[in-house]
Backbone as CSV, one residue per row, in Angstrom:
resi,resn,N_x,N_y,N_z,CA_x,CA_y,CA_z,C_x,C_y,C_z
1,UNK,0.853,-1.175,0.000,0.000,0.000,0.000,0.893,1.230,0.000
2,UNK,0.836,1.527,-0.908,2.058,3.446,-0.782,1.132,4.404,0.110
3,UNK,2.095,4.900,0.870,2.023,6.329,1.435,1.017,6.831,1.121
4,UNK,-0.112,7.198,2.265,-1.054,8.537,1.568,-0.185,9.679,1.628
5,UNK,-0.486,10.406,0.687,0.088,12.104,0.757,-1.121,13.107,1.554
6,UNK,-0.257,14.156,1.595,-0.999,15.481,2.115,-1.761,15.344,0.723
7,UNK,-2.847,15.710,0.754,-4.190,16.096,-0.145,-4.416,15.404,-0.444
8,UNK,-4.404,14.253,-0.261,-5.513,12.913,-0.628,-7.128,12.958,0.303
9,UNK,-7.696,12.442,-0.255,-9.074,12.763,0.186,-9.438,10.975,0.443
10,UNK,-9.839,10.743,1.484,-10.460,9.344,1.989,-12.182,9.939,2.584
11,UNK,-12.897,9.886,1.345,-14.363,10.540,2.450,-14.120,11.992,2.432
12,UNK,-14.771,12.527,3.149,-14.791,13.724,4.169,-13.698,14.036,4.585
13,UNK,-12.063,13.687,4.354,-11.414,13.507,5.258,-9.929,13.579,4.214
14,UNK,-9.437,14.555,4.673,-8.230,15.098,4.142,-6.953,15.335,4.675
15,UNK,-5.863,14.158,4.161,-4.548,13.942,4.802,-3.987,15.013,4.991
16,UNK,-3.396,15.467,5.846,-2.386,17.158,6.497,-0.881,16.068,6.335
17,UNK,-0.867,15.126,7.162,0.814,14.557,7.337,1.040,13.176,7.584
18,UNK,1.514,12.221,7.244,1.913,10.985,8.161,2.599,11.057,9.643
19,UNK,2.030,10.682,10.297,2.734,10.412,11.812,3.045,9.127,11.946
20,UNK,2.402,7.957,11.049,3.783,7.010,11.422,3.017,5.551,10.596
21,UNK,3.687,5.070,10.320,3.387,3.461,9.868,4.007,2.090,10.402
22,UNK,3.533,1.294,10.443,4.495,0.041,11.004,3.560,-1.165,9.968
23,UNK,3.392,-2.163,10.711,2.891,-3.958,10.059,1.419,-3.743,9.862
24,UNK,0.907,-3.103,10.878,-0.498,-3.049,10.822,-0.939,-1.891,9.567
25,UNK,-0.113,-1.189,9.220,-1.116,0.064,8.281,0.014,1.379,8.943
26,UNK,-0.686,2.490,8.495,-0.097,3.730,8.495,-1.034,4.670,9.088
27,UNK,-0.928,5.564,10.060,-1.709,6.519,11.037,-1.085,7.921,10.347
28,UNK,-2.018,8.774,10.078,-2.047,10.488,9.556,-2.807,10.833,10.134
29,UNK,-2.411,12.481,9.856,-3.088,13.641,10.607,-3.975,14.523,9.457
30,UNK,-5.497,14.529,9.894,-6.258,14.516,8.605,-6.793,15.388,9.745
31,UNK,-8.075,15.840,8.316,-8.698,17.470,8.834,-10.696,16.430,8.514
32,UNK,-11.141,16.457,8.875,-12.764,16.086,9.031,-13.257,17.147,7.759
33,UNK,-13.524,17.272,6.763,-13.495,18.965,6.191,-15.510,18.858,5.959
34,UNK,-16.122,18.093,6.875,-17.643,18.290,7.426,-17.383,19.891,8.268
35,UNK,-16.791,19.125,9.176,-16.381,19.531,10.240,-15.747,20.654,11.058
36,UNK,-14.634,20.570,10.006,-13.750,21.713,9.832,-12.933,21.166,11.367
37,UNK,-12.119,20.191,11.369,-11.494,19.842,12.826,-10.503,18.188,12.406
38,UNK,-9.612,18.618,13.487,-8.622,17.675,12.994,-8.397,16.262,13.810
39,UNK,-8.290,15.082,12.684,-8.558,13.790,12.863,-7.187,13.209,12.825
40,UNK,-7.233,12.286,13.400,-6.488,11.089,13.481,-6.640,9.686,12.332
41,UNK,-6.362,9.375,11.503,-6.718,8.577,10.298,-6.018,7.120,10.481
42,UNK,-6.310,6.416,10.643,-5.342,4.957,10.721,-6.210,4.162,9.491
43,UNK,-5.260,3.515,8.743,-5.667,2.657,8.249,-4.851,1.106,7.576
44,UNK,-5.911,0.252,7.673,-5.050,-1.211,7.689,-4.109,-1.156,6.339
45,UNK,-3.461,-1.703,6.427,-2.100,-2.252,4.931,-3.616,-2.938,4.613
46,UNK,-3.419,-2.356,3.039,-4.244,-3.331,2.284,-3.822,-5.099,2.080
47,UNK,-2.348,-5.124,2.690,-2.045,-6.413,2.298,-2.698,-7.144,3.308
48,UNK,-2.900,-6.573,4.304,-3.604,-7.444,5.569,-5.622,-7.235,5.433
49,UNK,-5.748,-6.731,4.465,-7.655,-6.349,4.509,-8.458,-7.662,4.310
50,UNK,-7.635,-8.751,3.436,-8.401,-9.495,3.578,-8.605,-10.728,4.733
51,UNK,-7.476,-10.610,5.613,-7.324,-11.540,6.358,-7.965,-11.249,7.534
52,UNK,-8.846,-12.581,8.206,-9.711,-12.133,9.230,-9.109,-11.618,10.321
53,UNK,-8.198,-12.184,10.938,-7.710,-11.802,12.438,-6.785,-10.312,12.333
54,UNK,-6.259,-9.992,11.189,-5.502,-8.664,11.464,-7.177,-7.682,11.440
55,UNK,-7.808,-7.398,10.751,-9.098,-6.948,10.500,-9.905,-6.875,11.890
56,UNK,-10.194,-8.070,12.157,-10.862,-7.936,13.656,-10.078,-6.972,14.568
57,UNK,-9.037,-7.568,14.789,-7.965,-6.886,15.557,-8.369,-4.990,15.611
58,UNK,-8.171,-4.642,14.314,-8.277,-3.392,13.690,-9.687,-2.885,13.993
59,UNK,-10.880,-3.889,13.751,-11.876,-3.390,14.640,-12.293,-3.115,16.572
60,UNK,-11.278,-4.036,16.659,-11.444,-3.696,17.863,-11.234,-2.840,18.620
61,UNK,-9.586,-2.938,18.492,-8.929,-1.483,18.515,-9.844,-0.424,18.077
62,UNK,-10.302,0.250,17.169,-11.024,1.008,16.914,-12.344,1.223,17.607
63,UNK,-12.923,-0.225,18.095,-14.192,0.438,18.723,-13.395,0.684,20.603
64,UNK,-12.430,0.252,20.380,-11.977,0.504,21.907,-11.408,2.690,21.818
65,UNK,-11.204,2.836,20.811,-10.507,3.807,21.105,-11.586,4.757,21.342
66,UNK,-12.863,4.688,20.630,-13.725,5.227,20.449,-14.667,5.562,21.868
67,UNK,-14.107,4.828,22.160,-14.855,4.933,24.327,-14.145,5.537,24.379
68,UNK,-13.274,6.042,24.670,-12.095,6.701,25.431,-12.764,8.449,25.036
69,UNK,-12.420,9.069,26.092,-13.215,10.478,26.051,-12.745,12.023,26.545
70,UNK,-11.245,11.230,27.505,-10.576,12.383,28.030,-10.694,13.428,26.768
71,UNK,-10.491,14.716,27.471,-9.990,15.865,26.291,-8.731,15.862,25.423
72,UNK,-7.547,14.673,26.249,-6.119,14.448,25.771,-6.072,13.286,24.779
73,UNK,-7.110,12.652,24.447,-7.211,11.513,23.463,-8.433,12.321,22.284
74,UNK,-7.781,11.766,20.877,-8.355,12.010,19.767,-9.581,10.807,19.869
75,UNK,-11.164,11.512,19.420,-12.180,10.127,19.471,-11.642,9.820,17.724
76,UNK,-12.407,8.045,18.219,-12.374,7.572,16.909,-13.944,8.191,16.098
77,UNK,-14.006,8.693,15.117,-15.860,8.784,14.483,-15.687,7.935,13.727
78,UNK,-15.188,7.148,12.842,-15.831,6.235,11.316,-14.649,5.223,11.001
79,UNK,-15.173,4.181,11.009,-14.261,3.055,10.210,-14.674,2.685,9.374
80,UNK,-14.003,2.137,8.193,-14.586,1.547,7.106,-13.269,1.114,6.386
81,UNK,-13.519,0.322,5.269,-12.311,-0.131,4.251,-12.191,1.322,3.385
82,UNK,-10.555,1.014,2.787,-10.446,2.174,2.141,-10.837,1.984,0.742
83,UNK,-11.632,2.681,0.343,-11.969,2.896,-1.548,-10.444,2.676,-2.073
84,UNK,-10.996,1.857,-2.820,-9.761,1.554,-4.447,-9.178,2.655,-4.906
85,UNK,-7.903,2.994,-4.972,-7.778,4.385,-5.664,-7.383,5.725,-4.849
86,UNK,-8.109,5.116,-3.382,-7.574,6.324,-2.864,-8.625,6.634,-1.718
């Protein structure tokens, strides 16, 4: 899966920077542009999308982060697979 860039558009949702990648996928700093407010973007390596247990994993994580509520943690709003293309 290559690098999203700054100005790629996933949704509503527009890459500013990469903050980091590893095995699981790559995490950026994206803008909500509903919204006008800035997101946290993770998303799985497509090489792992089809396989069940990295996927679950990735959901979970995600609905776990999404409880979390302090003012010092980013909420999760939307998961989904990423569109073909971009």
């Amino acid at each position: 899966m290559p690098a999203l860039t700054p100005g790629t558009r996933l949704g509503p949702y527009e890459i500013l920077a990469a903050i980091g990648a590893g095995g699981m996928g790559e995490v950026d700093r994206g803008r909500d542009t509903r919204l006008d407010r800035i997101v946290v973007i993770k998303v799985l390596a497509s090489s792992l999308a089809s396989e069940p247990q990295p996927r679950e994993r990735f959901e979970r994580e995600a609905t776990a982060i999404s409880s979390l509520t302090p003012p010092q943690h980013l909420r999760a709003l939307r998961r989904g697979p990423r569109a073909a293309g971009g």
